[in-house]
Structure formats: C-alpha cells, structure tokens
N, C-alpha and C positions, 0 to 999 in steps of 0.2 A: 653581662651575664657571668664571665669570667670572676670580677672580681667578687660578684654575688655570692658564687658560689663559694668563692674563697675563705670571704668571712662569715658563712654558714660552718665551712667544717672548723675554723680556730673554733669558734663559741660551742660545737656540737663535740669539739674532741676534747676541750678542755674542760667540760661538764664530765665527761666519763671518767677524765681519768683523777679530776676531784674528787670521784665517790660520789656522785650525783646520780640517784635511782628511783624513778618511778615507772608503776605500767597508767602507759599513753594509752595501751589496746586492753579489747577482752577476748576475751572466749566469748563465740556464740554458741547457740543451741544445734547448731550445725556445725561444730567444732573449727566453721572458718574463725579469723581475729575482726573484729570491727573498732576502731578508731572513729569515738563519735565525737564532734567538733563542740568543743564548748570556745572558753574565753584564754587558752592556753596557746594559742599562737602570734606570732608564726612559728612552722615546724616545718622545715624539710628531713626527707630520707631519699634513702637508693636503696632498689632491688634488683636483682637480676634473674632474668626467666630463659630457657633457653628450650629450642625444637631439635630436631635432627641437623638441619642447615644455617640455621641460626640462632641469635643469641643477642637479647637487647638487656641494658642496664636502664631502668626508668629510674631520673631522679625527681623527685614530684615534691610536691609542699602544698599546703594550704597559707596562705600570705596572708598580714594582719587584715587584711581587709574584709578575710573570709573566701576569699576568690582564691582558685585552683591554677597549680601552675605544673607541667611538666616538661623534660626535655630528655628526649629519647636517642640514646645511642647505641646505635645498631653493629652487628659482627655479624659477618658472614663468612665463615672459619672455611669452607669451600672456596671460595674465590681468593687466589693466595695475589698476595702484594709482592714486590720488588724495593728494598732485598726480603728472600721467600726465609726468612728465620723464620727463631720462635714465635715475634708479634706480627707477621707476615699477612693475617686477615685483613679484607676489605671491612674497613669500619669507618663509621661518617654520626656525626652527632644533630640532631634536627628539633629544631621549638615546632616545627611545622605542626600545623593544630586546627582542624577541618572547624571544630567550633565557634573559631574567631573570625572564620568566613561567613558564618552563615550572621543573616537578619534578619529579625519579626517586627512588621510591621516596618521597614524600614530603617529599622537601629539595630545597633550592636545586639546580637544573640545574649554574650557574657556580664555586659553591664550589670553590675550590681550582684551578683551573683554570690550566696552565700552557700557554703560546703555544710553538709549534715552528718556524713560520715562516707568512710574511706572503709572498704572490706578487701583482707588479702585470705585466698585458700586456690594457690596456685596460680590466681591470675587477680588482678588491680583491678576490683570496681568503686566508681564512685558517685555520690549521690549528694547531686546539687537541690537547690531552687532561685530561681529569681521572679523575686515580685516588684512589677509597678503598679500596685494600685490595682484596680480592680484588672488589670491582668498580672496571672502567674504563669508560670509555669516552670517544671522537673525537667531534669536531664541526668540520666545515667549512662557513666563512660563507664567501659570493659576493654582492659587490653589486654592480649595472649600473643605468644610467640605460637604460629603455626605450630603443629606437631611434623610434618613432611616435608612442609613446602618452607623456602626463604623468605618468611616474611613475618613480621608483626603485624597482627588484626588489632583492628577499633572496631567496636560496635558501640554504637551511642542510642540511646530513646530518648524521644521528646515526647513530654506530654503537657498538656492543657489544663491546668489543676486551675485555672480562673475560671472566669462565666460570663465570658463573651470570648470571639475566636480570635485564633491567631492565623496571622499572613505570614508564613515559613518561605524565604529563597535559599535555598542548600544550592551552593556553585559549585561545579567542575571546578574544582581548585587544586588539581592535582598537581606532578610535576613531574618531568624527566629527565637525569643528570647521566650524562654518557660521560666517565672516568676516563681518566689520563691513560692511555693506551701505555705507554714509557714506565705505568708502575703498576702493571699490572702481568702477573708471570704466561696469561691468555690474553691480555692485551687488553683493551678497553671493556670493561661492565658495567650496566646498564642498571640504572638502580631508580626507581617510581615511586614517588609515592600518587594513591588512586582515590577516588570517591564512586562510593555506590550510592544510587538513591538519590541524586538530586535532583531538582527541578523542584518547582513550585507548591506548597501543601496549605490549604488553610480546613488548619486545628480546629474542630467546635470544642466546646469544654467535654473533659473526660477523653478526649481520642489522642491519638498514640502514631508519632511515624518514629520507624526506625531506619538509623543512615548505617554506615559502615566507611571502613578506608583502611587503605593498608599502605605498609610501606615493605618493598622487596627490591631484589636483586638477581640478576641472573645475566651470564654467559648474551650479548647480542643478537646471537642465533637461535637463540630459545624462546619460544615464542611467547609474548605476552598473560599472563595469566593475568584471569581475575576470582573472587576470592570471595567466596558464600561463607560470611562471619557467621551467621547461625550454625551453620553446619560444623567451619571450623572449630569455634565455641565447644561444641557438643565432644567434636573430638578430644578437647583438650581436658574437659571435664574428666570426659569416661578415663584416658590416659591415668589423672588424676587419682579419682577414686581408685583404678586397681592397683598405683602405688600404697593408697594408704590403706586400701583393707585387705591384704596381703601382710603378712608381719605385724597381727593389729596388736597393741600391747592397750591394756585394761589394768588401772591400779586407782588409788582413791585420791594420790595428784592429778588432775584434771590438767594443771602447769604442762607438768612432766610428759604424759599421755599427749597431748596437742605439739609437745618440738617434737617428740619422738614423729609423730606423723608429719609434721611441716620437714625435717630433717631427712624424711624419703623422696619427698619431694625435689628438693634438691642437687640430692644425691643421682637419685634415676635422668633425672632430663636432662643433664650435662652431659649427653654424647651423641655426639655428631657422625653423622655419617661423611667418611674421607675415601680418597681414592685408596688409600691404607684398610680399609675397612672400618667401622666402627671403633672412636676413641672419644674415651669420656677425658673429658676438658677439665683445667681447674675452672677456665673462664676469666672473669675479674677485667674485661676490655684488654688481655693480653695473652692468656694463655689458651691456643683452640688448637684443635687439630692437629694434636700432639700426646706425649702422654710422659710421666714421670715415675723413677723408681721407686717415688716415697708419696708424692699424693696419690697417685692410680695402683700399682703395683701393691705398695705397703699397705695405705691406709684404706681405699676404698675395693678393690678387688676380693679383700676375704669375705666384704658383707654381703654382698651381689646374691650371691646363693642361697640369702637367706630371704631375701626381697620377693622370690618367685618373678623379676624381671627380665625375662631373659635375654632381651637385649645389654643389658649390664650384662647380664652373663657372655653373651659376646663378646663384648668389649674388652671384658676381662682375659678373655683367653686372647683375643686376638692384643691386644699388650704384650702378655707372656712371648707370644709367637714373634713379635719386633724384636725383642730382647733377644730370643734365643738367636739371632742373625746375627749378632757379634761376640759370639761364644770362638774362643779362638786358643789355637794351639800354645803359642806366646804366653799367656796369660794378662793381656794385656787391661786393664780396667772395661765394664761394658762402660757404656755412655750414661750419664745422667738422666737423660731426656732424649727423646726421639720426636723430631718437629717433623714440620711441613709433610703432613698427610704420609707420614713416610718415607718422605725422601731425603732428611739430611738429619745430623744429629746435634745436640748439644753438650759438652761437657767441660764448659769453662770453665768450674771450679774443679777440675780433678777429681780424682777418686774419693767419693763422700761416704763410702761405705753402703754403694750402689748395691754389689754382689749379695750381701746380707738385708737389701730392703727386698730386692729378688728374691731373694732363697723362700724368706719369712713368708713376704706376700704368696708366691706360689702353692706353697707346702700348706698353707692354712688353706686358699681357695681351692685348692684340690679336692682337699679332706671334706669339705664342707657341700661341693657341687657332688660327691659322689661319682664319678662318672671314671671309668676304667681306662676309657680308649684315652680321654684329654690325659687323663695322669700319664700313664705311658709316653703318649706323645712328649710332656713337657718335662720328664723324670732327667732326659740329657743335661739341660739348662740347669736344675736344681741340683745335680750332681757336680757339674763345672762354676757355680758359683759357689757350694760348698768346700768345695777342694779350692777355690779361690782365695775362699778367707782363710781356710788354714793354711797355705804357703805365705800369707800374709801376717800370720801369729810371729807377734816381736818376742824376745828371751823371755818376756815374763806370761807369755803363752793369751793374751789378747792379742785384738784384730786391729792393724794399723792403718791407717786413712790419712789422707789429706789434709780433709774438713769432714762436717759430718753437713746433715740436711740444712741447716740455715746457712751454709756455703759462704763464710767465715765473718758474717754479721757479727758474729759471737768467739771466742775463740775455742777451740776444740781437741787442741795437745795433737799429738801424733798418734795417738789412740783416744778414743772417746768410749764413754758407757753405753750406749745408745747400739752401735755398729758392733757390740759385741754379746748387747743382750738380743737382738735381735738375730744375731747368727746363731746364740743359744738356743731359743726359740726354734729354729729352721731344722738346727738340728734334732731337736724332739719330734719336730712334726714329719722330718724326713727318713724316721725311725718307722712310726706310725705307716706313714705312705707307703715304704719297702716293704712291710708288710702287706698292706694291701693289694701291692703290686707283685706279691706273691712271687718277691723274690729271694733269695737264698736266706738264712739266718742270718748270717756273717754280717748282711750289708745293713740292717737295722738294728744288729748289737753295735756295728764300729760307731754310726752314727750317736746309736745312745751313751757310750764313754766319752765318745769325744764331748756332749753336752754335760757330763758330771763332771769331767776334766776341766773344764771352760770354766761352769758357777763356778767353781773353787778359785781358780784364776780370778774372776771379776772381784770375788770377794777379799782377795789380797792385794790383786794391784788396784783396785777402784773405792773400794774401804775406807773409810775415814771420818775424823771430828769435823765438819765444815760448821763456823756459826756455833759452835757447841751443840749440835746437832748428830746422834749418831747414825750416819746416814755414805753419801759416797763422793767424791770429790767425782766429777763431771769428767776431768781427764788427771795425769798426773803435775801435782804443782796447785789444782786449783784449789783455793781456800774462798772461792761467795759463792752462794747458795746459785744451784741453778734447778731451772724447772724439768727437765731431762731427769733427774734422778728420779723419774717417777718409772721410766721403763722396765727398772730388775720387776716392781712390783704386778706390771700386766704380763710378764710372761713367766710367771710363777717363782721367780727370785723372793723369797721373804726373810733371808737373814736378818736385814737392815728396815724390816718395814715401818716398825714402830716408831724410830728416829726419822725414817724418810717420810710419813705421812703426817709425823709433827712439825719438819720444815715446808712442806708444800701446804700447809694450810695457819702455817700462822704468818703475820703479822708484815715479816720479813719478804715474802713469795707471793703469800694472795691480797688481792684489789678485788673493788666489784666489778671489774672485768675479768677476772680468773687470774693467772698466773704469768706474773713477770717473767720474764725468759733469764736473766738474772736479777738478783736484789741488788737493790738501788739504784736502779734501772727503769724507765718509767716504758719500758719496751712488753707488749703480749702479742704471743703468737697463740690462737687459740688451741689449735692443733697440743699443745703440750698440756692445759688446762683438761682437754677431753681425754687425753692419754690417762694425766693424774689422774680422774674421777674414774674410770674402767680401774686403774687398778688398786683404788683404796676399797673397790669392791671385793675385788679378787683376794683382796688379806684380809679380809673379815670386816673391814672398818665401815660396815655396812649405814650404822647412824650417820657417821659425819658425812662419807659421802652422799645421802641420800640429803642435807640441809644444805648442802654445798650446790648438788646436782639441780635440788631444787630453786636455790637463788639464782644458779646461773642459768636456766631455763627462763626463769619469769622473766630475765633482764634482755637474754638473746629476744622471747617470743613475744612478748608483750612492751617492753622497754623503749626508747628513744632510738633505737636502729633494728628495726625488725625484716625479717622474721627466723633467719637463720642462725646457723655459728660463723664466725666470719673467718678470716685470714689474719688478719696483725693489726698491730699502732704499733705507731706513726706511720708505719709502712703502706702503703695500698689501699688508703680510704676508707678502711673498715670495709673490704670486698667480701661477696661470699661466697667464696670459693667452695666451689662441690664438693671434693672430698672431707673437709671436714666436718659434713655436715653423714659422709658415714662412718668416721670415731663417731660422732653423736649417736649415732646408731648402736653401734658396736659397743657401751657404754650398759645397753641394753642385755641382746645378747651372750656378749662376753661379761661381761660385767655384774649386773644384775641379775642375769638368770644364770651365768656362769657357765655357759654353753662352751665347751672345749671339743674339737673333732678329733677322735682317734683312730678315725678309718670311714670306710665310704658311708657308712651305715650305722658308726657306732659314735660315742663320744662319751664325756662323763659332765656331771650334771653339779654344779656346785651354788644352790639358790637362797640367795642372800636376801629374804626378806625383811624388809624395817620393823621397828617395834610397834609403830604406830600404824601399821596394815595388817587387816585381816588375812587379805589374799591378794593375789597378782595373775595375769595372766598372759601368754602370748599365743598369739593365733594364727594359724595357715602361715605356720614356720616351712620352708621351703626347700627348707638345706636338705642333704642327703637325697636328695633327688625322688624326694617324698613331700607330701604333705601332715603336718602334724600340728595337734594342740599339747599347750604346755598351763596347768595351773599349779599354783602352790600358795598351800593352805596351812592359815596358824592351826596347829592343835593346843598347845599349850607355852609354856616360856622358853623349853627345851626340846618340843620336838614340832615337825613339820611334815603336812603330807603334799606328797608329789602324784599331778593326775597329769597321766598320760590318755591321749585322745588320738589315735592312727589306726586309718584305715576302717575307722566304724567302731575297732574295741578300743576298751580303756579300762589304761593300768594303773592301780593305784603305788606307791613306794610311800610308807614310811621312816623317817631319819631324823637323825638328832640335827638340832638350828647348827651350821656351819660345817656340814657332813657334804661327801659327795656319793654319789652314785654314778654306775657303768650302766646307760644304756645301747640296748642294739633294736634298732628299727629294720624289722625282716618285711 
C-alpha cells in the first residue's frame, strides 16, 4: 500500500506541475461536483472532512479495473499523544472496509464491481454496480465525519436492480484496539470500529437494505456509543447547507460560485472543540488542536463574521484570547503557535512577524464582528502588539523579524515586505477601531501617522527593479521575483501595482497551479496565489484577476485534486488545509466586492465588476452583526449601481465603475 500510494503522488505531482489540466468533475444541478467514471482510470485523490472531535483524510480511487478503493485515516485532535506537541493527536490509518465482508449468495459482495460515479458536496458518495448475469445489483457508499461525536459514519444501500433474489450475510466484523497506554497523555484509548445492520437479508428484485458502520474513539471510561448514520447524515447535511446559504454569492461563473461555497465548507468544519475551548485546525493529519498567528489569526479569523458561523466566530475570539496570555512587560516575541489544547506553545522558528499577523487579524475581526464588549476586551492585545512592532522598526523605519510565515523555507532578510504591510494594515484598522471604541482623538490620529509614515518607509526601503519588473524586492538584497510582493497590493498599498501585478502573473511567478513562491523555483504555496488574486482586485485589475481567479477555481474544484485550495508542493501532499480555503473566501469579500470595515457598522464599498457580467450578488452577509444583501449592477461602461438590501429596506447607490462608497448599516 505504501509503495502504492507512493507512485500515485510522483505521477499525480508530476502532471500538475507540467501544466497538465483537465476538469475530471462537474457541477451538478444541486451544485454538489459529480465525477462520472468513464475510461480515464485509474485515479486516486484525498480529501479531508472534519467534525467538532475529529477529523479523517479519505484517500480513495477508482482502480483500472473499475473497482473502488479507500483508505481512511483518522485524527482525534482531543485525545492528545505523548510527546503532547504540535502532532500530538491520536491518529491511526485503516483499509478496514465492512463491504469486503459482506457475501451474496455465497461470494465475494465486491467481485467485479464497476464505479459509475463519485459525488462530493461535503461528504464522499459513491455509486457502484455489479452484475453477474442475470443477478445485479447497486451499492451506495456515504462517508461523513460525525458533526459532535468522534467518529467517521459509513452508511451504505444495497439494492437488487436484477430479477431474481439475493442472499445478503452482512458480519459483525467490527474491531476493538485498546492503545499503548505509555503514548497516550490519559493513558490508554479505545478506538472501534462497529456495524449496524447485520444479520441475514434476502433481497427480492427492486428492495433495498441499508448497513451502517463507523469508526471512533474515546477515553475507556466513556461509555460505548453507537451511531444512527441517518440521523448523523441529516446532521451533517443541515451543518452543510447553513455554511453555504449564508454568504451565498450569485455571478454568471457557475466555476467561481461552486469553490466559493465548497471553500466555506472547509473553512467552518475545521474546529474542534479542546479543553482550550474551540480551535479551528489547519488539519492536513498534523496540525489539530492548536492554532496559529498567520493561518487562524491572519488569514482565517477576519472571514468568520461574515459566514454568520458562529462557532468560527468563537473560535476566533477564543484564539485572540490564547495570544493575549503572553502579552508581557519584556517585550518579549508572542509564540507562533499555540499547541496541545492549550497547554504548551510552539515557536521554533522565532519571531516571524507574529505581532503584526496579530494586530492585522484582530483589528479586521473586530471591525467586521461588530460587537463593543469583544473589541474592548481584545483592544490590550492589539495595543501591545502594535507598540511591539514599532520598538521593532530598524533605522530605516520597517518592522524587523527573524523569518517571516514560511519560517525560513525561503529566505526573508532581517526585515521582510509582508510583516510590515501587514502592520500597515493593523495600523489603519486600529485607527478605525479607537474610534469605535470611543476613545480619545489622539489615540486614532497617532495610529493613522504612524501608518502614512510606515507606506512611505515600505516604499523606500522595499522599492525596487526585480526581473525588470517595477515592483518590490521581498526583503533588502533581493533581486528573483517572489510571490509575497503581492501584500502592499491587498491592503491598499498601490504605488507599485502596475509592475507588481505584471510579475505575479506572468510567465516567470505563475504555473497552472498559481504562484511559485519564488521563480525558478518549482515550489507553491497556495496561500500567496489567494493573497495575489484579492489584491489585483483591490487595484482595479478586475479582468485579469477575474481569468486567473477563474482558471484557478476550475483546476482546485473540478480538476485532478478536488475540491478545495490546498496547502503547498512538494510540501504536504497537496493537503487542504482550512484556512486557505478562507483567503478563498476573502478573495470574495475583500476583493471582489471590496468590502473594507471602518467601524462596527460601517465600511466602504469598492465593487469591482467584470466586463463580461451583467450583475453579481452576495447574500445574508453577516458581518456587522447584521444581516444584509449586497448587488451590483452594470448600467453602462462607466457607471454602476449598488443595491443594498437590510433590514427589509433597500438602498440604491449609484457610482462611477472603480469608485467607492461609505456605507453605515444603523
């Protein structure tokens, strides 16, 4: 199996980064993706689905034969291992597979079995047949990660699609594995896998039994559970649909429209409940029950409020609230990361320019949730990481670091672009926030110089020819393009846009997997790809982003590794790590509708429609601790109208195409 899978990912990584593109899936009429099986295999993939308590990566394929294969590995980000680090979850990998137990008539259940199609829209169904001859019969497999409880559900149906009966034996073929007490931080856990439904069944033609089975894990003194897959099902759906019809966005890419909802999906079910309280996970079979300054904090905490999730919305404050625990007199660096449910920390690579993923992420989630009492509460934190970075400003008045987020895969100078546009950023939004927070003048004018002071800084010390590109050198010294120069442009830096949105999209930077992390370099992290495309929105560059945004959707959603954005190459198996699946989001948003917060209730409005759409829309927007509809409609070449939908009225704005507007939601 090992070496199987081995030389599945050389052939599946070395087609991607050839430029090798096709959509494998479609779009259904119910907006799930269907993969229907022709003469194009074999094909393996991996996905990952996760509940409150756990979290399985399925990697599954259809074999040339036509026959179905999967192998499920499991995380239970609650049950901590020994040593209790970052990777400290109990996790175990299993072929175990209740189908190849069962027999009709005597033989093998699977024999001959050919795949007809694979559907994902939040959980993995698939839909076999096997025929001998005047007997057939269907089998439809459905897996889901509980939403509560620790455990992955199977629900399977068998049906009788021949014309004479079948003799079904479904075995008690469970199993129970009591773990090495010596690696476990509670000492031994108890991990099942179970069958519902079996015993004896004979099928007449057209009749239907359905099995069930699951696999979980729990504490020894917890008492056995068993595990109603219809019901779970039901839960996991409903879950489902109020991620996507929540934040529902309407445009005339059907592409676009489908990741944006598969990209909420991801983003919401990554967070586990820990003795820490609720923390959304990158995941990827490494990272749980834990949280970081630049995937949770930066990238996914500002979207949370817009999701109407409120569990993300937990998650998010309760992050902020881990961080603010090593706010300290010293000035000491906070931590990179904060593992094990809480209880210990990580920050082997040093100061990455933590303070300013903090400041940023906060000062955005605030503004965005609305809410008075959390801002206050978290206004210390924001304050002590702002004053952090500027005791940190070197003579030439940027923010100096260690390394920065790829924590020195890459090299990053003693100052980077990145840790000091994002402190830029913090400091606008924490101009905004003192306001809000209805506190003195002084304390939101100081904030707002110190960020006019800063651009001018970035734009002298970071400034530069790279490539004959005019755009910024990544740190001081560097002369090859890298993909980070994309940050001045999403947080409203546009000196340099014109040069820096012609090296991130040509030749040099972008692949059909998005953007090299530097040229000549056969390395992407997607994370910097979703960054680029939010901000060649934000400068107007609304066509190219909008052909770019569009390629890189068909290839994530429909493509040869579905359904999400992922994490890196060569690094981590093409994972798909949850936060960036909300920059996917945020691409939206920030980007395309141009949604900026300037206070609990206010923001401005900057809506970059394509030339080839009539109109666009976003629905039960959640931010501001409201609900609102957002459209925007062509009138002509040069101007646009804006329909606002809250509260029952609706306001119309019209504006010239690349115009903003102040709105306030009372």
């Amino acid at each position: 199996m090992k070496a199987f899978y081995f030389f599945f990912l050389v052939v599946f990584f070395t087609a991607h980064v050839s430029g090798q593109h096709k959509s494998r899936w479609k779009i259904n009429s119910d907006n799930s993706i269907v993969w229907k099986i022709d003469h194009d295999i074999p094909h393996f993939d991996h996905i990952e689905m996760s509940g409150k308590k756990v979290s399985v990566v399925l990697r599954y394929g259809v074999k040339s034969d036509g026959s179905f294969t999967i192998n499920k590995s499991m995380v239970w980000p609650s049950l901590r291992t020994i040593p209790n680090d970052t990777y400290g979850s109990l996790m175990r990998r299993y072929d175990w597979d209740l189908l190849s137990h069962i027999t009709v008539d005597g033989h093998s259940f699977l024999a001959g079995e050919r795949v007809e199609e694979l559907v994902l829209n939040g959980m993995l169904t698939v839909k076999s047949e096997i025929n001998r001859g005047h007997k057939q019969w269907k089998v439809t497999r459905c897996y889901f990660p509980s939403t509560e409880q620790p455990a992955l559900i199977e629900l399977y149906q068998i049906t009788n699609s021949g014309t004479v009966n079948l003799s079904l034996e479904i075995p008690q073929c469970g199993f129970i594995t009591h773990t090495n007490p010596e690696k476990g931080v509670k000492g031994s856990y108890v991990i099942e896998g179970k069958v519902y439904n079996d015993g004896y069944f004979n099928l007449r033609p057209g009749e239907s039994v359905q099995v069930s089975a699951s696999i979980s894990a729990n504490l020894p003194d917890v008492s056995a559970m068993c595990y109603d897959a219809v019901a779970e099902k039901l839960r996991r759906q409903t879950l489902v649909e109020s991620w996507v019809g929540n934040l529902s966005l309407e445009t005339p890419d059907s592409i676009i429209n489908n990741m944006f909802a598969f990209s909420k999906i991801r983003a919401c079910e990554s967070i586990y409940a820990t003795a820490g309280g609720p923390m959304h996970g990158p995941g990827g079979e490494a990272y749980y029950a834990a949280i970081w300054a630049n995937d949770q904090v930066e990238y996914v905490n500002p979207y949370f409020p817009y999701t109407g999730y409120e569990y993300g919305n937990l998650s998010a404050f309760n992050a902020f609230l881990h961080f603010a625990r090593f706010i300290n007199k010293e000035w000491r660096p906070l931590p990179s990361s904060i593992i094990a449910e809480g209880t210990d920390i990580w920050n082997g690579a040093g100061d990455r320019g933590d303070a300013a993923m903090i400041a940023y992420g906060a000062t955005r989630y605030l503004l965005a949730r609305g809410r008075f009492q959390e801002a206050k509460e978290l206004w210390p934190l924001i304050c002590w990481c702002l004053e952090y970075c500027r005791l940190n400003l070197n003579q030439d008045g940027v923010v100096t670091s260690d390394t920065d987020e790829l924590e020195n895969r890459f090299p990053a100078g003693s100052a980077n672009l990145c840790t000091s546009s994002l402190y830029y950023d913090a400091l606008l939004s924490a101009s905004y926030l003192a306001k809000a927070l209805d506190l003195a003048d002084s304390t939101a004018t100081v904030y707002y110089n110190q960020a006019c002071k800063l651009r001018n800084n970035i734009e002298a010390y970071f400034g530069a020819e790279v490539e004959g590109f005019h755009t910024y050198a990544y740190y001081q010294g560097n002369d090859i393009l890298r993909s980070w120069i994309c940050i001045p442009l999403t947080v409203g830096i546009s000196e340099r846009s014109q040069g820096t949105v012609q090296a991130l999209f040509s030749s040099r930077l972008w692949t059909d997997n998005g953007l090299l992390t530097q040229a000549g370099s056969e390395t992407f992290w997607d994370r910097s790809t979703l960054y680029a495309l939010r901000g060649a929105y934000a400068v107007g560059e609304t066509e190219k982003a909008t052909r770019y945004l569009h390629h890189y959707s068909a290839n994530r959603l429909l493509g040869e590794h579905v359904p999400y954005a992922i994490e890196a190459w060569p690094e981590g198996e093409q994972r798909h790590l949850s936060a960036e699946s909300g920059l996917y989001g945020r691409i939206i948003t920030e980007g395309l509708f141009g949604i900026r917060p300037t206070g609990f209730h206010t923001f401005t409005l900057t809506p970059r429609l394509p030339q080839t759409w009539q109109s666009m829309s976003l629905n039960h927007i959640r931010a501001f601790d409201t609900d609102f509809d957002l459209t925007i409609e062509r009138i002509n070449d040069k101007k646009i109208k804006v329909i606002l939908v809250h509260k029952g009225r609706r306001t119309i704005y019209k504006l010239h195409k690349g115009s903003s507007i102040k709105i306030r939601l009372k």
